[in-house]
N, C-alpha and C positions, 0 to 999 in steps of 0.2 A: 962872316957875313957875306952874302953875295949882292956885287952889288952889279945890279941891271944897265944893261945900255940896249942900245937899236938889236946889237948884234947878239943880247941873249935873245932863244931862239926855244920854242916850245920842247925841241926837243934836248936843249940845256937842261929845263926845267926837270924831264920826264926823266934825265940820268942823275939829277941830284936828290929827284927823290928816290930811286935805285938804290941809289948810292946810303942814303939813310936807313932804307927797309934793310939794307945789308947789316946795316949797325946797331939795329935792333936785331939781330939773329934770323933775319927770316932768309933763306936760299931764293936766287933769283935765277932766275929762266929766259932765254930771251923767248917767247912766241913761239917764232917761224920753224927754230929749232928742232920744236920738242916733233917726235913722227906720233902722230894722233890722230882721232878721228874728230873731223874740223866741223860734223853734225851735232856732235857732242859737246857743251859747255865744260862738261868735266876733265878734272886729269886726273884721266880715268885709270892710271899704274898706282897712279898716288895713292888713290879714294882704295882701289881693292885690298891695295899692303897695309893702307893704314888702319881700315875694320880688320882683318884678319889681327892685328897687333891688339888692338884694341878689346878685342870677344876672344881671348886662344882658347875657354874650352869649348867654343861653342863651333858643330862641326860644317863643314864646307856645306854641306844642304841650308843650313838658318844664313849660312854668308850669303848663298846665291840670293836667299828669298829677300832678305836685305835690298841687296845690290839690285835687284829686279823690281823691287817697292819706288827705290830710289829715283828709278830710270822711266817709271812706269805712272804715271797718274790720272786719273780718274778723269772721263771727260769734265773741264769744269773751266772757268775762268782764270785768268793766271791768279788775282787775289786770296783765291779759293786753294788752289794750289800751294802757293809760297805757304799760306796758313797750314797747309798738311805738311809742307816740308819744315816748316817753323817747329813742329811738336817733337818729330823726326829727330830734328838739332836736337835739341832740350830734352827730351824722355826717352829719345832709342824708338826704334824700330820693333813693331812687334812681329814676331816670326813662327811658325810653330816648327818642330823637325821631330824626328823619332830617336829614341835614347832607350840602349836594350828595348827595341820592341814595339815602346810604348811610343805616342805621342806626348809631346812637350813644347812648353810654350816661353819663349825667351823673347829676351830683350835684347838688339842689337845696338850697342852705343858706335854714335858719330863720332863723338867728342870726349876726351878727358879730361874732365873737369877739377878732377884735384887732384893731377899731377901734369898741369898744361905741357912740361917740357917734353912730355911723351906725343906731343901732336905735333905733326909737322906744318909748319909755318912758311908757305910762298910764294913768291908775289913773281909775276911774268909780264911784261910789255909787250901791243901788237899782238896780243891773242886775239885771234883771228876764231868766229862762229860763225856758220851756215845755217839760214834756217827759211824764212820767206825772203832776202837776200842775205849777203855779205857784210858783216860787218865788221871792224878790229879796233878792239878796246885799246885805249893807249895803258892803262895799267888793271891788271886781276886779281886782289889778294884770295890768297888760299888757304885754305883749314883744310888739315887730312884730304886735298882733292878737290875741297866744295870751295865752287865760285862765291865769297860770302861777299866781298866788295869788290865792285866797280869802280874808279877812279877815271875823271876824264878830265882834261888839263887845255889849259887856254894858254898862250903867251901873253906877259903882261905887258910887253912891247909892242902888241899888234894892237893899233890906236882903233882900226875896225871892228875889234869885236865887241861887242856889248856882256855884260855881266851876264846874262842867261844864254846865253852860247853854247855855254858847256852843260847845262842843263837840258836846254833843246835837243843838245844831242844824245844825250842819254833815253831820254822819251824816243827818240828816233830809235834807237839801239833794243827799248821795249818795242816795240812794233815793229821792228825786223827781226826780231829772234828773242821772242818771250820767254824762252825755255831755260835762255841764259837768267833772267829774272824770278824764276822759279827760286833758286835758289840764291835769292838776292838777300841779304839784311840789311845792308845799306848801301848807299852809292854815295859819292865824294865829285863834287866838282871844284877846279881851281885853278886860281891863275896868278896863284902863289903872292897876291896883296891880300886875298879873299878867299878863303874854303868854306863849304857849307856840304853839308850831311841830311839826306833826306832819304824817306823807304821810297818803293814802288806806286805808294798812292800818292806822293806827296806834290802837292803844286809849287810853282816855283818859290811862293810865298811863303813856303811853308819850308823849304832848307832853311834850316839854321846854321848859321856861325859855327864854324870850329874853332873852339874858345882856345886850346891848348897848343 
């Protein structure tokens, strides 16, 4: 049990929960480390190793067109967006490529679904995204690559911050770099007395409790 005083300090909180994603199996990153492109929400070594694992007979042309679907969307809203990325997760990517000859039309899978330990799981601190400014998430979970949750963390010792803190910041973090929210499922705010879980539309009213 940990027990709080003046001197836990948000970023106590941000390595004990490190510290647990590790004990659940997921590989941890620090940020600043990884050399990427910081326009880019993705990690982007991840996201390519992990389709290519995931589709092996499907050849390097249906990967690109994947990987280029992925990267590329439609002028639209971000809500409009996440919903196309939402399908994306859950059904695969459609792709056409040529096989002897012919044209063919396949399916590119994000995710494996019935054998998860085949997908790679990790979570990175201080992932830092550029897009109408700077911003840096204090934590990123990852699936094969894709940004699926946001986590943003309060100290529960700081008598100043009010419970939507870490919510406002995230709404902040949509309107500096939406793109990172594209491929959002959910976002996690807490301050480690109180978690709550809400999508892209949701109002502050509307996180719920994280019961577990």
């Amino acid at each position: 049990r940990i027990i709080m005083s003046k001197y836990f300090t948000e970023a106590d909180y941000e390595n004990s929960l490190l510290e647990l994603f590790e004990d659940m199996g997921y590989d941890y990153k620090y940020g600043p480390n990884i050399e990427r492109d910081f326009y880019s929400p993705l990690y982007q070594d991840v996201l390519e190793e992990s389709i290519r694992k995931l589709n092996p007979t499907l050849p390097y042309d249906a990967i690109k067109e994947a990987l280029f679907k992925l990267t590329n969307f439609e002028n639209a809203e971000l809500v409009q967006k996440n919903a196309v990325f939402m399908d994306y997760l859950q059904n695969g990517i459609e792709v056409k490529h040529n096989e002897d000859g012919r044209p063919k039309t396949a399916l590119v899978r994000l995710i494996n679904y019935d054998d998860p330990l085949q997908n790679q799981f990790k979570v990175c601190n201080q992932w830092t995204v550029v897009e109408h400014e700077k911003i840096r998430c204090d934590l990123v979970v990852f699936v094969n690559g894709l940004p699926l949750v946001v986590i943003e963390l309060k100290s529960p010792t700081r008598e100043e911050t009010d419970e939507e803190a870490a919510y406002l910041q995230i709404k902040q973090y949509q309107q500096k770099c939406p793109t990172l929210f594209v491929y959002n499922a959910f976002s996690v705010t807490s301050d480690m007395l109180t978690s709550k879980a809400g999508t892209i539309t949701s109002k502050a009213n509307r996180y719920m409790d994280w019961k577990s």
